[in-house]
C-alpha positions as CSV (number, residue, x, y, z in Angstrom):
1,X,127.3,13.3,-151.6
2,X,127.8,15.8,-149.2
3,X,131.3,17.4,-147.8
4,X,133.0,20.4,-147.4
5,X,136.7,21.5,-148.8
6,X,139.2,24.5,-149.3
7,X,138.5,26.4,-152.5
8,X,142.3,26.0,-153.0
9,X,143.8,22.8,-151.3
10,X,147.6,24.0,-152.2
11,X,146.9,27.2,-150.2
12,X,147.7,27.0,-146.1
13,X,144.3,29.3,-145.4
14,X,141.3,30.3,-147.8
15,X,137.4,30.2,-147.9
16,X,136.0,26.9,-147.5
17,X,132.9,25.8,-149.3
18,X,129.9,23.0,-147.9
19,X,127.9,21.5,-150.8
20,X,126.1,18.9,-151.3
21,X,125.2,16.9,-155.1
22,X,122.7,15.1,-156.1
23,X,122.4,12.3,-159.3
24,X,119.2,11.7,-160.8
25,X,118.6,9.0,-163.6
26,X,116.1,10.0,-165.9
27,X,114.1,7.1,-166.5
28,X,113.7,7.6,-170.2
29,X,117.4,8.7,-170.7
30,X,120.8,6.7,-170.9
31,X,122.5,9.9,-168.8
32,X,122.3,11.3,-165.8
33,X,121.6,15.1,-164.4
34,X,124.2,16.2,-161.1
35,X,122.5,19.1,-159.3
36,X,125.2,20.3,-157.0
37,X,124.7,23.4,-154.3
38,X,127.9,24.7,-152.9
39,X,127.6,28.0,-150.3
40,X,130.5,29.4,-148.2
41,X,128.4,30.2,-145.9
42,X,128.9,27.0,-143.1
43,X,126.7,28.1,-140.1
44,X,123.8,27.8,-142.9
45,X,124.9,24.0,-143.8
46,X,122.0,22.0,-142.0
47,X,119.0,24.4,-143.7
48,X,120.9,24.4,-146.7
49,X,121.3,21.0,-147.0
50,X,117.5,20.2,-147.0
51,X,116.8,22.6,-149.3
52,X,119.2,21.1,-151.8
53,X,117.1,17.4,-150.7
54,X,113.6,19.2,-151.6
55,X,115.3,20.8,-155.0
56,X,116.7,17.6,-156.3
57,X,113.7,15.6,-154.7
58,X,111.3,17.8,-156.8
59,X,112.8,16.8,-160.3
60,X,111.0,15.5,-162.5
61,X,110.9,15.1,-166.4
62,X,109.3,17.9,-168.7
């Protein structure tokens, strides 16, 4: 799930943050992990995003 929001929505103006979250199911496990990545930092949203795809892509049970 990706998106982006106001750190305050009741506020008129304030920082806005871009993130992105990922669910994985471990396979052995009834549960499942969210790996979320947030930045403030919007111009960086496209890199950032992939990064948060290899992270979450890279999981895998100890």
């Amino acid at each position: 799930m990706h998106r982006q929001e106001p750190t305050d929505p009741a506020a008129d103006s304030g920082t806005v943050v871009e993130g992105v979250a990922h669910y994985v199911l471990p396979r052995p496990h009834p549960t499942a992990l969210e790996c979320r990545l947030l930045w403030t930092s919007l111009g960086l949203g496209a890199k950032l995003l992939e990064v948060a795809d290899e992270l979450a892509g890279s999981l895998r049970p100890a």
